[in-house]
Structure formats: structure tokens, C-alpha cells
C-alpha positions as CSV (number, residue, x, y, z in Angstrom):
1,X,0.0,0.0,0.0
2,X,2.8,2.3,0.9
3,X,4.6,1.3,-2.5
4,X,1.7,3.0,-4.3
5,X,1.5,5.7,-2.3
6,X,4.8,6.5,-3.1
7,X,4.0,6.1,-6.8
8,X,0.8,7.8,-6.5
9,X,2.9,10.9,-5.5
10,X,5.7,10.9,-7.3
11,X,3.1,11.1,-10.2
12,X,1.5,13.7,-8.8
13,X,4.5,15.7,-8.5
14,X,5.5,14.9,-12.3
15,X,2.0,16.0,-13.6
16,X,2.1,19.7,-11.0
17,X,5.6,20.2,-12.4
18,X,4.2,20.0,-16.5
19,X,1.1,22.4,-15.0
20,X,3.6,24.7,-12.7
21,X,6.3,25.1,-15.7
22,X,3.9,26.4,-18.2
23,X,2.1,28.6,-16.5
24,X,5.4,30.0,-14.6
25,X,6.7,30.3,-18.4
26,X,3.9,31.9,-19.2
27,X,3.9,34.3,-16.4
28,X,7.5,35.2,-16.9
29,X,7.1,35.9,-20.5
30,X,4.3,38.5,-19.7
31,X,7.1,40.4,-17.4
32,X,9.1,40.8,-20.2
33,X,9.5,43.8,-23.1
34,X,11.0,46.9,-23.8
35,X,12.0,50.1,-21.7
36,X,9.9,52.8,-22.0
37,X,9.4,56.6,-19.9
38,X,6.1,56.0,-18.5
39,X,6.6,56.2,-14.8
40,X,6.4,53.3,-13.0
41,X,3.7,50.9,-12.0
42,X,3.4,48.2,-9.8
43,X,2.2,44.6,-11.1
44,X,1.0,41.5,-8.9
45,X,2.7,38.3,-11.1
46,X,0.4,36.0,-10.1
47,X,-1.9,37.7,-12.3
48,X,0.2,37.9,-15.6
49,X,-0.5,34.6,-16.5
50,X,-4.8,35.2,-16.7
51,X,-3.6,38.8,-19.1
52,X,-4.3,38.2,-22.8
53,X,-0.8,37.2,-24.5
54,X,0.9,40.3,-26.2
55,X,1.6,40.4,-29.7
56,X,4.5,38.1,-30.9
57,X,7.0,40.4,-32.9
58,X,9.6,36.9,-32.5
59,X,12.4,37.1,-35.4
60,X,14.5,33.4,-34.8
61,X,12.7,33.7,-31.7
62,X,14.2,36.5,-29.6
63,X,12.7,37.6,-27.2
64,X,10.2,40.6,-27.1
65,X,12.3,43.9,-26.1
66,X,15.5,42.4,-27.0
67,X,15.9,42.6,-30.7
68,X,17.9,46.1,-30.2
69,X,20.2,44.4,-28.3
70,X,21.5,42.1,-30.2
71,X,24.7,43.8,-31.4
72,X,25.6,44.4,-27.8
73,X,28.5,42.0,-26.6
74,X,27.9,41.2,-22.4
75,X,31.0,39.0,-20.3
76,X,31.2,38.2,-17.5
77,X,34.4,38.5,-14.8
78,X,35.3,35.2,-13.9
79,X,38.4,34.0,-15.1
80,X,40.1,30.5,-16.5
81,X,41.1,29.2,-13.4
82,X,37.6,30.4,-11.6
83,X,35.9,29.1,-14.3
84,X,37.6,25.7,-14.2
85,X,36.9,25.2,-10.4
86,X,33.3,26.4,-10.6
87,X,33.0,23.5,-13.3
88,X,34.5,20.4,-11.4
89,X,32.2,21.8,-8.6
90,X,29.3,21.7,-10.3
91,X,29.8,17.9,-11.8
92,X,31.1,16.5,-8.1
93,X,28.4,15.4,-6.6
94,X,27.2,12.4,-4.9
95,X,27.4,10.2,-7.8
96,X,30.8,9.3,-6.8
97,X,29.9,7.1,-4.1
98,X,28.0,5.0,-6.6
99,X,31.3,4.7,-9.5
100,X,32.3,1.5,-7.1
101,X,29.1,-0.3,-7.4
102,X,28.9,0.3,-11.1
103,X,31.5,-1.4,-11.9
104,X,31.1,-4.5,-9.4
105,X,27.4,-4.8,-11.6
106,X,29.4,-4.3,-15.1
107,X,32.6,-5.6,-14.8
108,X,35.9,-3.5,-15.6
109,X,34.1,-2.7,-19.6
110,X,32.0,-0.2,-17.5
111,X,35.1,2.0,-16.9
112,X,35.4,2.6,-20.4
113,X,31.3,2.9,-20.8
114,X,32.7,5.6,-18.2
115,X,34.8,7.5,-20.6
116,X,32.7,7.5,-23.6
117,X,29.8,9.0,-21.4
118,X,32.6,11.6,-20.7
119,X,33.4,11.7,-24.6
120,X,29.8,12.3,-24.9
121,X,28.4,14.8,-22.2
122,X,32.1,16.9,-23.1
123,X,30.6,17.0,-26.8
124,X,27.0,18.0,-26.0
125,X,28.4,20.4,-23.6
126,X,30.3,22.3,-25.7
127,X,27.0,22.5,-28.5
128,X,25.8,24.3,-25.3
129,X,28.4,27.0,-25.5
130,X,28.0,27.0,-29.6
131,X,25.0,27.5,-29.0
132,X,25.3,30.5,-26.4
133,X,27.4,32.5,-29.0
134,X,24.6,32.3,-31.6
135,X,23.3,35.5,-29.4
136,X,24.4,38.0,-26.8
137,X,20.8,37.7,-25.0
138,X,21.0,34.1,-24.4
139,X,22.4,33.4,-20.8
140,X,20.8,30.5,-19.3
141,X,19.9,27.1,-20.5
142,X,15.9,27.7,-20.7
143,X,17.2,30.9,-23.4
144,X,18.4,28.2,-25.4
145,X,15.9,26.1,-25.2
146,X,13.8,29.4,-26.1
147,X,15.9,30.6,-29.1
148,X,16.0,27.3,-30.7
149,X,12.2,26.2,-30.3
150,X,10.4,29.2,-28.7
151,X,8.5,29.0,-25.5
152,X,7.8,25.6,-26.0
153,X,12.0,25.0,-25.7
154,X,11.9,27.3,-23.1
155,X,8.5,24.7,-21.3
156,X,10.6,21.6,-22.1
157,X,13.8,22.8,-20.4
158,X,12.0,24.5,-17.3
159,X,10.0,20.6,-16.7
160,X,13.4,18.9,-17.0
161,X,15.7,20.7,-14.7
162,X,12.7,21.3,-12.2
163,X,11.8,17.4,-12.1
164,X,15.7,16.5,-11.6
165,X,16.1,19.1,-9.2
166,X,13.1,17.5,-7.6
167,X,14.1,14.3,-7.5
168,X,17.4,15.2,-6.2
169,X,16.0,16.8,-3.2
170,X,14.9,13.1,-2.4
171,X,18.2,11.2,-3.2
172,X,19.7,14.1,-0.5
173,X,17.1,12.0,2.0
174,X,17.9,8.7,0.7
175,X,21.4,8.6,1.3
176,X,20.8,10.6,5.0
177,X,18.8,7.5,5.5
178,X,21.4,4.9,4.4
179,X,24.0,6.6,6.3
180,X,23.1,7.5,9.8
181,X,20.9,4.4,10.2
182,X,24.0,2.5,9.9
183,X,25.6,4.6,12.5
184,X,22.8,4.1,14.8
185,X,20.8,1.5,13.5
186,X,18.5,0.5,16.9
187,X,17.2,4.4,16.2
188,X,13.1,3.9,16.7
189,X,12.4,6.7,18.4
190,X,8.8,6.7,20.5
191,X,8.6,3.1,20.5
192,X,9.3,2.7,16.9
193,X,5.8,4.3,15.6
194,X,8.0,6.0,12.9
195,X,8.7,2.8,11.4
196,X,12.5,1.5,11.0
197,X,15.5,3.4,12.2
198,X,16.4,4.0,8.2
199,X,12.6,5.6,8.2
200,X,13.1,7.3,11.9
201,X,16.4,9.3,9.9
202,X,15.0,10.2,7.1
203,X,12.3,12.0,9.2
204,X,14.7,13.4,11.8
205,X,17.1,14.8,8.8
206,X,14.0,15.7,6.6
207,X,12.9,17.7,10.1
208,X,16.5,19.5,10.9
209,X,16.8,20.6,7.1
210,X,13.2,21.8,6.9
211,X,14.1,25.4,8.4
212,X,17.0,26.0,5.8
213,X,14.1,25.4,3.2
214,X,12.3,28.6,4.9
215,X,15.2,31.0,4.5
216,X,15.2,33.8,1.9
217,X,19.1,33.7,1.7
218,X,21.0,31.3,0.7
219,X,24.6,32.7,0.3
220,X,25.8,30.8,3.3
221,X,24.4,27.3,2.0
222,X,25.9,28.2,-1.4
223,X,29.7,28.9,0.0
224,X,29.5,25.9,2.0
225,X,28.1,23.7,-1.1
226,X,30.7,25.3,-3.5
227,X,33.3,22.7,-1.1
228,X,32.1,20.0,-3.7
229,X,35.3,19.7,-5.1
230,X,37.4,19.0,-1.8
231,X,34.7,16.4,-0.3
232,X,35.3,14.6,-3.8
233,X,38.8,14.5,-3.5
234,X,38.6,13.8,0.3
235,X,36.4,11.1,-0.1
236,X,38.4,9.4,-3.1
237,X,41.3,9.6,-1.2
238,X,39.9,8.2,2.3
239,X,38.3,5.4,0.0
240,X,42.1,4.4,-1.2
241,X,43.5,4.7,2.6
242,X,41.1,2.5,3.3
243,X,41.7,0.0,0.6
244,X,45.4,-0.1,0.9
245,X,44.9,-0.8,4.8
246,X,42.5,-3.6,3.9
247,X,45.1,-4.6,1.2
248,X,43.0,-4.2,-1.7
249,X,42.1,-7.9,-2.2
250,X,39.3,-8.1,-4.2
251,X,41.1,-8.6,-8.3
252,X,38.7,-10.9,-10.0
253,X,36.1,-8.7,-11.3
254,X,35.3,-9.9,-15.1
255,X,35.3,-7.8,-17.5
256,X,31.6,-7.7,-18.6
257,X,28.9,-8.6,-16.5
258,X,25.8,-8.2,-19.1
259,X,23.3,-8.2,-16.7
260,X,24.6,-5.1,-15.1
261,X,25.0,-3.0,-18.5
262,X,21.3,-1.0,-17.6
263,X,22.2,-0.1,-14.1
264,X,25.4,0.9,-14.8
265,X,24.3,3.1,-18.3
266,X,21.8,4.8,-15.5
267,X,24.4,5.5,-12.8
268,X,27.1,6.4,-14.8
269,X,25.0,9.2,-16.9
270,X,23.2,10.2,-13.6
271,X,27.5,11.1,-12.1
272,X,28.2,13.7,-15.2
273,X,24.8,16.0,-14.8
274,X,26.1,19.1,-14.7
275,X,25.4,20.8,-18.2
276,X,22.2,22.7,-16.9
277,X,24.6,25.3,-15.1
278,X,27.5,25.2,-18.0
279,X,25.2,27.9,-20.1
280,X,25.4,30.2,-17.0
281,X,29.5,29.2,-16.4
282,X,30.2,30.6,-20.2
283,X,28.2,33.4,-19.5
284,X,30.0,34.4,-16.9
285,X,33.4,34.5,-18.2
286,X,35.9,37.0,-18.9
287,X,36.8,35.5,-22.5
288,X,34.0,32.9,-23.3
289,X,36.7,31.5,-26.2
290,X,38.6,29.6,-23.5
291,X,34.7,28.0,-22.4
292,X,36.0,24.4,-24.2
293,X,39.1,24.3,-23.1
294,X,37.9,24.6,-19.3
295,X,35.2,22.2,-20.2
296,X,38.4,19.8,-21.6
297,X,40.0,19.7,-18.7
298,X,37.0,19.9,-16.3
299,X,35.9,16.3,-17.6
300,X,39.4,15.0,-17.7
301,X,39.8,15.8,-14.2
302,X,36.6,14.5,-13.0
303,X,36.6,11.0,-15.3
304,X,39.8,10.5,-13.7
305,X,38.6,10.8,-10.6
306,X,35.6,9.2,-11.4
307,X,37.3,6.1,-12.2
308,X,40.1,6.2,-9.5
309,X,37.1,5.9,-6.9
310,X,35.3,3.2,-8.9
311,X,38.6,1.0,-8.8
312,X,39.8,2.0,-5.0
313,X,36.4,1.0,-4.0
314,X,35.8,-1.8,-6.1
315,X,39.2,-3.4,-5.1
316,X,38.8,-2.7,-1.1
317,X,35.4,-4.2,-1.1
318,X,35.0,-6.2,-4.2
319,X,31.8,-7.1,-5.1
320,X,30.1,-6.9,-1.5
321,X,30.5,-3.3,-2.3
322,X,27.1,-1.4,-1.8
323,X,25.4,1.2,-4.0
324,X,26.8,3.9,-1.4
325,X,30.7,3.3,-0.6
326,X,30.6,4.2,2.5
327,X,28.3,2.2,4.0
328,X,30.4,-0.5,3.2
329,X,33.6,1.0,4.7
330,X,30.5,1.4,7.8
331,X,29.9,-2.1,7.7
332,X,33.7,-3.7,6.8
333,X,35.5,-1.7,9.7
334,X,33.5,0.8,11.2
335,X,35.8,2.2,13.7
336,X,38.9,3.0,11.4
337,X,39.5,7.0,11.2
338,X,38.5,7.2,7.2
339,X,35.4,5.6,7.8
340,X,35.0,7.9,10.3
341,X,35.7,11.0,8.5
342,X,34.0,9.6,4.8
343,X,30.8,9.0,7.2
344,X,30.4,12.6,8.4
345,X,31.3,14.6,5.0
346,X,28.8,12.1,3.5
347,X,26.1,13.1,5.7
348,X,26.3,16.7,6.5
349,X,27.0,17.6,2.7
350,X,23.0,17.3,1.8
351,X,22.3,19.4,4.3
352,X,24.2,22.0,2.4
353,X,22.6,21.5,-1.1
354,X,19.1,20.4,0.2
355,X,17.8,24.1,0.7
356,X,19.3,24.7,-2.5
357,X,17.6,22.1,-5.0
358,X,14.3,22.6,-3.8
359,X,14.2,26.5,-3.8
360,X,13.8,27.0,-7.3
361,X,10.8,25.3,-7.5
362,X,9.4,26.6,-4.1
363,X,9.7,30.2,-5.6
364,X,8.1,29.0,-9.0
365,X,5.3,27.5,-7.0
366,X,5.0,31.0,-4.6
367,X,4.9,33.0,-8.1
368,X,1.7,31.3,-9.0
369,X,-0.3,32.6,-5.8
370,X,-1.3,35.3,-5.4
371,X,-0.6,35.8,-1.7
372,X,3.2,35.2,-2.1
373,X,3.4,36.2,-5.9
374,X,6.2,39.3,-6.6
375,X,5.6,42.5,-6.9
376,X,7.3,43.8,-10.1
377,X,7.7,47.2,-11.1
378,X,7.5,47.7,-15.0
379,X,7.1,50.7,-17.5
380,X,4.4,49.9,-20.0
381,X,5.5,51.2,-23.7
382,X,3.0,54.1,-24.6
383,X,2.2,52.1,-28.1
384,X,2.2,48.7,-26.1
385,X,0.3,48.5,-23.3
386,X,1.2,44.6,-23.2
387,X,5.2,44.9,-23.3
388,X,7.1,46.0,-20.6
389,X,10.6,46.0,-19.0
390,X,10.9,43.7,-15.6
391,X,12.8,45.5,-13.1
392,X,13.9,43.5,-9.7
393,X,11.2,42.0,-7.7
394,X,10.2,42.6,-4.6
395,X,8.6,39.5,-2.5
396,X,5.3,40.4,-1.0
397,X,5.3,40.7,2.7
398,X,2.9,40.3,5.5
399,X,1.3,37.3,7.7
400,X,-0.7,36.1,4.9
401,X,2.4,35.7,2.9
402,X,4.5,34.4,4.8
403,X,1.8,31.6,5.8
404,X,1.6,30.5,2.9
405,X,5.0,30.8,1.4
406,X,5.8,28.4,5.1
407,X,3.3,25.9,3.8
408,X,4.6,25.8,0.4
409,X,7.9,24.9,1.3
410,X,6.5,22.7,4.4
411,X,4.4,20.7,1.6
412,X,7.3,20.3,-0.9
413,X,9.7,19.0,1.7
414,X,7.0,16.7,3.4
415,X,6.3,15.2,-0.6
416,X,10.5,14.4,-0.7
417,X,9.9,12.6,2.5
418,X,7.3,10.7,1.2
419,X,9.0,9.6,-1.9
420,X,12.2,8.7,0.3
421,X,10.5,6.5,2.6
422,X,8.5,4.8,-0.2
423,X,11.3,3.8,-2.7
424,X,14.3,4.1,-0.6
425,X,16.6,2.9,-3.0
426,X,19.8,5.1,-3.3
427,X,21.3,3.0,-6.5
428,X,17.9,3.1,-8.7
429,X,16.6,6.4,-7.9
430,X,20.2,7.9,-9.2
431,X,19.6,5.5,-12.2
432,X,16.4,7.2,-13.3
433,X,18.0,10.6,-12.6
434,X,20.5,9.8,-14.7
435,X,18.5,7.6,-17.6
436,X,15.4,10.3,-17.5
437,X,17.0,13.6,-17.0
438,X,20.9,12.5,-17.2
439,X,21.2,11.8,-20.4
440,X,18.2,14.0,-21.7
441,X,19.3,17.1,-20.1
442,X,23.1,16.5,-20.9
443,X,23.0,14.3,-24.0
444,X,19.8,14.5,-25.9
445,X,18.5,17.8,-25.7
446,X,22.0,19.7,-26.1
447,X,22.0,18.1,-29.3
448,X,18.6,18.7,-30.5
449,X,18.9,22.4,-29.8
450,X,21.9,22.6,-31.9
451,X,21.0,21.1,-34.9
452,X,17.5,23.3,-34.8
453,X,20.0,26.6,-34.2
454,X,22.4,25.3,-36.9
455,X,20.3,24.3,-39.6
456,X,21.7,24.2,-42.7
457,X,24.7,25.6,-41.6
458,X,26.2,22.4,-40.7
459,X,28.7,19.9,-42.3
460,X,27.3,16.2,-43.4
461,X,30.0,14.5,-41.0
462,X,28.9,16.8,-38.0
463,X,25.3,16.8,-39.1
464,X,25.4,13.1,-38.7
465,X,27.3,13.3,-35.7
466,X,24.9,15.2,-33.5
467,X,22.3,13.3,-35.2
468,X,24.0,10.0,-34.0
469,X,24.4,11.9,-30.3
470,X,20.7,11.9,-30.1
471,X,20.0,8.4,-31.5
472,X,22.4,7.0,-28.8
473,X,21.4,9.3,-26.1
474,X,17.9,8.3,-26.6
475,X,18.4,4.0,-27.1
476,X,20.7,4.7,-24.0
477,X,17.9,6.6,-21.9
478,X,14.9,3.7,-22.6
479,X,17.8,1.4,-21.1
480,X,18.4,3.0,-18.3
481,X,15.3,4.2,-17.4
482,X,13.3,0.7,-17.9
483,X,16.0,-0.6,-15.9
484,X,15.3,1.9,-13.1
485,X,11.9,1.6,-12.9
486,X,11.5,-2.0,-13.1
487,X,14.0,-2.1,-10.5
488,X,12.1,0.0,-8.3
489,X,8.6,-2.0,-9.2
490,X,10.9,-5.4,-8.1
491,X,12.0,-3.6,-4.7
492,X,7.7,-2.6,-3.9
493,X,7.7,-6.3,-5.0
494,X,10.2,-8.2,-2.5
């Protein structure tokens, strides 16, 4: 019953996110135009979406209010080296503690299923920054999305990033589970009426991470988060002491185990999700030429230490590895110092990035209201009374907004929870991240926008390539997102 439940809502969540995307698409496009000398005049957003749609002037689809602009050249200040560190940030993430148990379900083959993934989310990534030099204006990854299909590019992007944002929020609780109810796993607080101590932690870290969800601010959370890069290496690194204490004895993996091909395609793709945030990385560049060359060494860097995790941990554990390391360094020898220290950095790191998932889509969500909805300040055009120039928002303030905007984010975090403790399954749910959104985000759609952009402007060998990008990022995605789910289905099942 619970198994359905969890179903039942994570449905639920995938049908309000298609309904929440479009209308906060639509709702942003009506706060966009031109600059005009009217004085200004104040505008609730949660009524934009109900206004009659203004007059399309598109031309290749730019934006309304920007078509003066297009000559105008805008860079950023961060330079190579920033640039290059904000990268490998962004593509560290938990992932990693996975790389082991994809190759114990493989076999040694999925190291170099490893580095053509690699080969293939550095290719799609750079069409990203091709892409971004088509025009000044375009500065996220929905502008792409925008430019190369219209709003409906701009729909499709905005339902993607939201639903693996989403979805990450509940891995965050997964692997909070996992990890502290092996530390403490006789955890049943009140007489166990929570359910099991892996249930009991998810609640009690779901609880202590609620309140970061409520704050406005999130510089803090972001400069604590932005330590991606040293947990990585830190947790590589205690993975390898440990193995060379242990004596790394496990050396008879095969090198293909066939059965293991889906799980791996979905785990592997779900490690390299970072291209959502590469079209604001070139953006904010001092010299947007050197953009591939960071993104060269960015994926060397972290394939490399991708795969000197997935062999450290795969030869300290061998194939009793489990789909999170360090439970197994919890369960092999729990009292040595890097098990120790590989423990704590694995859980208090969520409670940096939770917060920091799920407000996006809390703030989409409050712009639909009209209790917490923005207050913009525009100036209508005198011959458009339907264009006009955004200027900042200002949140809405007041009891009745802050009640609300409190049992927004209360609701979203409670429907994370409920997801967690219905398919508690670290390994699969990262699969379907990375089947669903991994490779469509990163491999697919990168791809598709670029041929739409460049069309007709492209050679027959790189017309086929992209073209081939797409057929194997989509054969790739049915894999490893059947896999997942089926998976998941089996786990309700046992």
C-alpha cells in the first residue's frame, strides 16, 4: 500500500511540475518587453498569466524587447582558473559514491562505458556553449531552449531541470537514510511508531533541514556547497587509505557482467549531470573563447577521478560493495579513522545542497499565488500597453504571505519525504535521474537544440554526428530508465 502511495505521489508531482512550468513560463514571458518613460507601476505576477498574451514580434525567436540588443557584446568577470573550479564543482556530486558499485554490476568494460559518457556529455556540452554564441541575450539554459524552439524549448527545459532538481531533493534524503541508520541502526524513536531506524532518519534529517528550506538567503548554503570539489577529493582519497589498509584484495572482477549494462548506463549518466549550469558558467566569463578548453579539462579531471574511486572502492570491497561506498567502509570496519571521517562529509554535505535544490521550484510555485506572488515594477510602452521592462522583484510581505509561502515549502519538503520512505533505493533512484533527465538534459536535448539553431549551416559529418548523439542518447535513456523503474517496481515487490 505504501509502494503506491509513493508512486501515486511521485506522479503527482510529475503531472504539477508539466502544469507549474507552463504557466510560470507563461507568467514570466508577460514580465518581459522593452524600456519605456512611463513612470512606473506596480504589477501582482500571479496575475500575468490570466492577461491576454501580447503580440509576438519573434524574429529566430528572440525575445520581445531584446531585438535592439542584439549587437551588444555582455561578459562576465570570472576567469580560467575560476571558471575551471566552478565546473568540477558543479559535476562533483554524490554520484561518486556510486562509481564502485557500477563497476562491481558491469565488470571492468564499464570504466570505459565511463569515458565514452565523458566523450559524450564533453561534446553535447560544448554545443551548449555553440549554442550560447549564436546571441548576446542568451544566458541560461531555458534561453536556449527558447531561441531554438520558442516557449515551447523554453516549457521543455524549465519541466526537466525542475523534475531532476526535484528528485534530487529526495536522493539528499535517501542517502541521509542509508548513512546514519548505519551509525545508529536500533534508532526507533517513541517506540518505533515511525517505522524503521532508516525511516526514523530520514524523518529526523528531513525535520533538521526543513528550516534551511524557509530562508530567503542562501549565500551561506551556497559557499558551503561550493566545497564539492574537496569532499570529492577527500572522499576518493579516504576510499584508497582504506583499501590499501584492507590490502585491496578483491582482483577478479570480469570484465563484462551483461546483466549489469542498464544499471550501470543509469548511474554512470546520472554522475556527469552538470550541463544545466555550463550555459550560465560561459556566460560568466571573462573570455567565453577559452569556455571548451575549461570544459576539456573539467571532464578530464573529474573522469579521472571518477574512475580512481570506482577502482579504489571496487578493489577494497569487491563485489560486496554497496550502492553507497561508504556504508560498506560502515559495515567492513567501522571504527577506522576514514570511515570515520568519509561517514560525516557524506552526511552533512545534503544538508548543504538540500535548501538549495528545492528552492527554485518553491519560488516558481509561490509566483503562482497570489498571496506570495512578486511585486514587479515595469514601465508599460506608450504604443504597447502589453510589453514592458521587468525590473527587480520585490517579494510580497505580511502574515498572509509568509503563511503561505511556510506551507509551500513545508508541503514540498513533506512530498520528498514521502517519496524517500516509499522507494528508498539510493542506487535506482540515481539511475532514473540519470537515464530520465541525465542523459536527456546532458546528452539529448543539447544536441537537438543545436541542430535546430544550426540548420543548414552544418557539415554532413557533423550533421550526422549530433544526429548520432541523439539516437544513442535516446536508445541509452529507454535502457536505463526501464531498468530503473523495473527495479524499483521489483524492490515494492520483495
Amino acid at each position: 500500500m505504501s509502494g503506491r502511495l509513493g508512486l501515486l505521489a511521485l506522479t503527482l508531482v510529475v503531472t504539477a511540475g508539466l502544469t507549474l512550468m507552463y504557466n510560470d513560463v507563461e507568467s514570466s514571458a508577460a514580465c518581459n518587453g522593452k524600456e519605456g518613460e512611463s513612470p512606473l507601476v506596480e504589477a501582482d505576477c500571479s496575475l500575468l498569466s490570466q492577461a491576454p498574451a501580447p503580440e509576438n514580434h519573434e524574429v529566430d525567436n528572440v525575445p520581445e524587447g531584446l531585438g535592439e540588443h542584439l549587437a551588444e557584446e555582455v561578459y562576465g568577470d570570472s576567469g580560467f582558473l575560476h571558471s575551471l573550479f566552478n565546473s568540477i564543482n558543479i559535476m562533483c556530486g554524490v554520484g561518486l559514491l556510486a562509481t564502485p558499485y557500477a563497476v562491481a554490476q558491469m565488470g571492468w568494460l564499464s570504466l570505459l562505458l565511463l569515458i565514452f559518457l565523458g566523450c559524450v556529455f564533453l561534446y553535447t556540452g560544448k554545443l551548449l556553449g555553440r549554442c550560447m554564441s549564436k546571441a548576446p541575450w542568451i544566458l541560461t539554459y531555458p534561453d536556449i531552449g527558447e531561441y531554438a524552439f520558442g516557449r515551447r524549448g523554453r516549457v521543455l527545459v524549465a519541466i526537466l531541470l525542475y523534475a531532476e532538481l526535484y528528485l534530487s531533493a529526495v536522493e539528499f534524503l535517501i542517502m541521509e537514510g542509508d548513512n546514519l541508520s548505519a551509525l545508529a541502526p536500533n534508532f526507533k524513536p517513541f517506540g518505533g511508531i515511525f517505522g524503521s531506524a532508516k525511516q526514523s532518519w530520514v524523518l529526523v534529517a528531513a525535520t533538521i533541514m526543513l528550516p534551511t528550506v524557509y530562508l530567503r538567503n542562501f549565500s551561506l548554503l551556497a559557499y558551503l556547497s561550493a566545497a564539492g570539489v574537496f569532499t570529492a577529493v577527500s572522499l576518493t582519497c579516504l576510499v584508497g587509505w582504506e583499501g590499501f589498509a584492507l590490502g585491496f584484495p578483491n582482483t577478479d572482477l570480469p570484465l563484462l557482467r551483461v546483466g549489469g549494462i542498464p544499471l550501470s548506463i543509469g548511474l554512470l549518466s546520472y554522475i556527469y549531470g552538470g550541463h544545466s549550469l555550463f550555459p550560465s558558467l560561459y556566460a560568466a566569463m571573462k573570455n567565453p573563447k577559452q569556455y571548451p578548453r575549461v570544459l576539456d579539462l573539467t571532464f578530464a579531471i573529474v573522469c579521472s577521478l571518477y574512475a580512481a574511486m570506482a577502482v579504489l572502492g571496487y578493489l577494497a570491497f569487491g563485489d560486496a560493495v554497496e550502492n553507497n561506498v561508504t556504508l560498506s567502509m560502515q559495515h567492513r570496519v567501522a571504527h577506522a579513522i576514514p570511515t570515520h571521517l568519509a561517514t560525516w562529509i557524506t552526511i552533512l554535505s545534503p544538508f548543504t545542497k538540500y535548501a538549495l535544490v528545492l528552492a527554485p521550484i518553491a519560488s516558481a510555485i509561490e509566483e503562482l499565488l497570489p498571496a506570495t506572488a512578486s511585486i514587479v515594477l515595469y514601465k508599460p510602452l506608450p504604443g504597447g500597453p502589453g510589453e514592458a521592462h521587468a525590473l527587480p522583484r520585490a517579494p510580497k510581505t505580511g502574515p498572509a504571505a509568509l503563511a503561505v509561502s511556510l506551507a509551500v515549502r513545508t508541503a514540498l519538503v513533506a512530498s520528498t519525504v514521502v517519496i524517500a520512505l516509499t522507494l528508498p533505493y539510493f542506487a535506482y533512484m540515481a539511475a532514473l535521474i540519470g537515464g530520465l533527465f541525465g542523459l536527456t538534459v546532458c546528452g539529448i536535448v543539447p544536441a537537438l537544440f543545436y541542430l535546430q539553431i544550426s540548420k543548414g549551416q552544418l557539415s554532413r559529418s557533423e550533421h550526422l554526428m549530433v544526429v548520432g548523439v541523439v539516437v544513442v542518447g535516446i536508445v541509452l535513456s529507454v535502457i536505463g530508465t526501464t531498468n530503473a523503474i523495473l527495479s524499483m517496481v521489483r524492490g515494492l515487490g520483495g
